[in-house]
C-alpha positions as CSV (number, residue, x, y, z in Angstrom):
1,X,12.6,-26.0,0.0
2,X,11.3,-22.3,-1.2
3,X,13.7,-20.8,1.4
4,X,16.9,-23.5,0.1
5,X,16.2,-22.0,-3.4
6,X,16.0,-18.4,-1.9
7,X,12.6,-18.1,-3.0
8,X,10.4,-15.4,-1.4
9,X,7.8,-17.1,0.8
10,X,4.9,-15.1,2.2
11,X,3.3,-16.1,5.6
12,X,0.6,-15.3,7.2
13,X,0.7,-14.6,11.2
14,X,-2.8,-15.7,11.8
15,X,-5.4,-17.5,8.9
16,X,-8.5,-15.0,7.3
17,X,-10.1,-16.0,4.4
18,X,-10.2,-12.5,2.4
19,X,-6.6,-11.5,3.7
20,X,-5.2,-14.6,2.3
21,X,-6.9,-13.6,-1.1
22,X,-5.5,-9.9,-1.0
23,X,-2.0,-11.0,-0.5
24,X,-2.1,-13.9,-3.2
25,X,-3.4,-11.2,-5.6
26,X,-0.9,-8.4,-4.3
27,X,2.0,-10.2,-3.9
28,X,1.2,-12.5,-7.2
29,X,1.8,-15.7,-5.3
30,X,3.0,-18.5,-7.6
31,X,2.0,-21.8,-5.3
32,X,0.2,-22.2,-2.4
33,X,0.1,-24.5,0.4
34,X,-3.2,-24.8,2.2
35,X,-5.0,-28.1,4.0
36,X,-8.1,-29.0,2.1
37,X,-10.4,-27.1,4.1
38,X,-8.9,-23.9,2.9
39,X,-9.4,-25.5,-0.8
40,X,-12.8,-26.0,-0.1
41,X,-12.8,-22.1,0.7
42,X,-11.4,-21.5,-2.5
43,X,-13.9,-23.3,-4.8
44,X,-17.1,-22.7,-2.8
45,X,-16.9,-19.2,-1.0
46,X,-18.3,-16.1,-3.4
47,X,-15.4,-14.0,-2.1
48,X,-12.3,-16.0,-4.2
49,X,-14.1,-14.2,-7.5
50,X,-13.5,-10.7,-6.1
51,X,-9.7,-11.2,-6.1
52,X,-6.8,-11.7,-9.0
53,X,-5.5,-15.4,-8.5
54,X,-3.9,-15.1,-12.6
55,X,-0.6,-15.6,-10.7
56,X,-1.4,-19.1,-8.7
57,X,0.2,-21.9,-11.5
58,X,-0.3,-24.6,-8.7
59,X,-2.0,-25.7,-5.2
60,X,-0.3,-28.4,-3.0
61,X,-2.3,-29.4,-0.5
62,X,-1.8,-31.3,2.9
63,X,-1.9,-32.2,6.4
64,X,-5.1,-34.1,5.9
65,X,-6.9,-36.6,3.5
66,X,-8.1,-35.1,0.4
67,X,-10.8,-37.1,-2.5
68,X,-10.3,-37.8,-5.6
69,X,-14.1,-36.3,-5.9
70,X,-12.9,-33.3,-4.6
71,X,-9.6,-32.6,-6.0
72,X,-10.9,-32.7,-9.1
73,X,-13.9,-30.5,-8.3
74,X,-11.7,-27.7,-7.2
75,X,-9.4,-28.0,-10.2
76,X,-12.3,-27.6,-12.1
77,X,-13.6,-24.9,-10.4
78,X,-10.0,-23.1,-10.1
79,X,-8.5,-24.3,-13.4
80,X,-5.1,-24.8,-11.5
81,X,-3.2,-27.7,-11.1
82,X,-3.7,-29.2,-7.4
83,X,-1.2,-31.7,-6.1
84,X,-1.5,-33.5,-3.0
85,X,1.4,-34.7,-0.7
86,X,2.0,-36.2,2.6
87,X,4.5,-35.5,5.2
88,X,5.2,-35.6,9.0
89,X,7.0,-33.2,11.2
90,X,9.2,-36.4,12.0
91,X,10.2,-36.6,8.6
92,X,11.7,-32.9,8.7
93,X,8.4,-32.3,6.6
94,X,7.6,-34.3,2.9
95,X,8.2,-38.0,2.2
96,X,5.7,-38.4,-0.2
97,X,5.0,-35.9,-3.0
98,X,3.6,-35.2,-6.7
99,X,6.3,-33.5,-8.9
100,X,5.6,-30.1,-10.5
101,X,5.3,-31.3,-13.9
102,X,2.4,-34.2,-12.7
103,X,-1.3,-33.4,-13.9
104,X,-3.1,-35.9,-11.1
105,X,-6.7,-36.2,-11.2
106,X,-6.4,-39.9,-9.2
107,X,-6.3,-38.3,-5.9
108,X,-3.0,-39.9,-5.2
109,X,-0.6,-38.3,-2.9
110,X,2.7,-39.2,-5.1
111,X,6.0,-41.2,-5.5
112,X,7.9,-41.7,-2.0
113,X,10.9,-39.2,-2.2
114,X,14.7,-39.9,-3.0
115,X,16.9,-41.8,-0.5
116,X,13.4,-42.5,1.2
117,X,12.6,-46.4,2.2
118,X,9.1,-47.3,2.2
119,X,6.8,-50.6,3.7
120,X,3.7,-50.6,4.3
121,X,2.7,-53.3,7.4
122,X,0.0,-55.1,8.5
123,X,-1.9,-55.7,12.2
124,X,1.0,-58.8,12.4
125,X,3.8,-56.6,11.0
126,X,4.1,-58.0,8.1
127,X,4.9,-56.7,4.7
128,X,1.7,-56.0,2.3
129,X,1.5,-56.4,-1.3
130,X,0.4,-54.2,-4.0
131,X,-2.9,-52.6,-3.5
132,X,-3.2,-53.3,0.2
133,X,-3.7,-51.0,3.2
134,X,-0.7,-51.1,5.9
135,X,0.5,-48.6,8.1
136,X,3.0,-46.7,6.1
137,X,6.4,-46.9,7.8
138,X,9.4,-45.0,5.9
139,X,13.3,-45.1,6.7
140,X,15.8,-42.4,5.4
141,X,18.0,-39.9,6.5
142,X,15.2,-37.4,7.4
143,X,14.1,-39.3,9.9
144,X,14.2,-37.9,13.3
145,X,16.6,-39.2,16.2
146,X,13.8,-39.2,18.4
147,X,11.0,-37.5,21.0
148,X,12.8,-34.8,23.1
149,X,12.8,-36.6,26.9
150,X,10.5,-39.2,25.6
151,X,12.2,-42.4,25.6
152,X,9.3,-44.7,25.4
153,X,7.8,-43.2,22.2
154,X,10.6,-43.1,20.8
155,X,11.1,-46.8,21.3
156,X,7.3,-47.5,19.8
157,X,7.7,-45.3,16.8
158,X,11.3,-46.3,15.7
159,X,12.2,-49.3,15.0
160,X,15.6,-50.4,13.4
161,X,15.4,-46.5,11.9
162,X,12.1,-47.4,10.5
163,X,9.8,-44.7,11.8
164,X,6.0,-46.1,12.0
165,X,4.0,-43.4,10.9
166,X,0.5,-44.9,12.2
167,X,-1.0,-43.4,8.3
168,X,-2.5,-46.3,6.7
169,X,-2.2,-46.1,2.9
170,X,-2.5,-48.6,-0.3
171,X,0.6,-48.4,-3.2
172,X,0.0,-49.0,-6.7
173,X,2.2,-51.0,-9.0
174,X,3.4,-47.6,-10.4
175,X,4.5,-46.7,-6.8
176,X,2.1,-44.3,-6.3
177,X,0.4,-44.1,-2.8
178,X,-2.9,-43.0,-1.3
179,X,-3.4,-42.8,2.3
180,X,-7.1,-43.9,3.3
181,X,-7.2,-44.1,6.9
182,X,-5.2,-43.6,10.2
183,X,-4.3,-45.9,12.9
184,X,-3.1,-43.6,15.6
185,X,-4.1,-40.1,17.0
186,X,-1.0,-37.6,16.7
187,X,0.5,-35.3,19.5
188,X,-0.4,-31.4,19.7
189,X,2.5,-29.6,21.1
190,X,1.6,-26.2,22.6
191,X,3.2,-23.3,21.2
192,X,4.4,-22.0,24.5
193,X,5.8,-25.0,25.2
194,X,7.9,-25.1,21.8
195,X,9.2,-21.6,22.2
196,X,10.2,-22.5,25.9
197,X,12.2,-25.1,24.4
198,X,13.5,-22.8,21.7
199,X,14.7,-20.2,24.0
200,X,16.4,-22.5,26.3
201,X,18.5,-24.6,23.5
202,X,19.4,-21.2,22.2
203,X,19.8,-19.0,25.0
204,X,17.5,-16.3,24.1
205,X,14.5,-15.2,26.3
């Protein structure tokens, strides 16, 4: 989305705790993007006071569960907004997200995006109610087409366009959601492997 909006992104080549606190204070990085253990980092390590974070006006925070208990600890700590969200890489990224003007302190992970279809199933498949774990299953047009030469997960993870996300997660009767367990063990795909790929669709070596 920064790039769309031809915003300047900064990214590191390789994670370091006291390089990613120089370049937020020398590059006065507006929002950052970091997985709750780097929050953690943020609120407990001795080294965040040593560095100008005055520019930082929010955190989002993903790829992995993150409390209530927590969230709110490192807010505290940080006195800057932190917003969770929740996304897949088959989802060409976010599906789930907090707005910018939100002030959470549930621990929530947000509203289900625009032109995004959500149901949440149970063991049976069937459709849960309101406050009730399923696995979250979302339909939409940023759903993938499928798994590269992978026929039979594709088959298993989309259904009828509905991609099965294997996240369970409970949905409020203001639509917001919280995901509080997982039903499925994801894929890691080798870097090597990816730019292999890369180079071959484009022709480049």
């Amino acid at each position: 989305m920064a790039l769309k909006l031809e915003n300047p992104v900064y990214v590191m080549t390789e994670f370091n705790f006291e390089r990613f606190l120089d370049a937020i204070s020398r590059h006065k990085i507006t929002t950052l993007q970091v997985a709750p253990p780097v929050l953690v980092m943020l609120s407990k390590r001795p080294e965040t006071s040593k560095y100008d974070l005055s520019s930082v006006e929010e955190i989002r925070c993903g790829a992995a569960p993150l409390s209530r208990e927590l969230q709110n600890d490192c807010r505290k700590k940080l006195g800057i907004p932190i917003r969770q969200g929740w996304g897949m890489t088959e989802l060409t990224c976010a599906s789930i997200t907090q707005p910018s003007s939100s002030d959470d302190v549930m621990g929530t992970v947000g509203n289900l995006m625009p032109n995004s279809h959500c149901k949440l199933l149970d063991d049976q498949g069937q459709e849960v109610g309101i406050d009730t774990p399923g696995e979250l299953c979302i339909k939409g047009p940023n759903v993938c087409l499928g798994y590269w030469r992978n026929e039979k997960a594709t088959r298993e993870t989309i259904q009828n366009g509905w991609l099965r996300t294997g996240d369970v997660a409970i949905r409020n009767k203001d639509g917001l959601f919280w995901i509080v367990d997982r039903k499925k063990v994801g894929t890691e795909i080798e870097l090597d492997f990816f730019n292999s790929c890369w180079s071959h669709q484009h022709g480049r070596n």
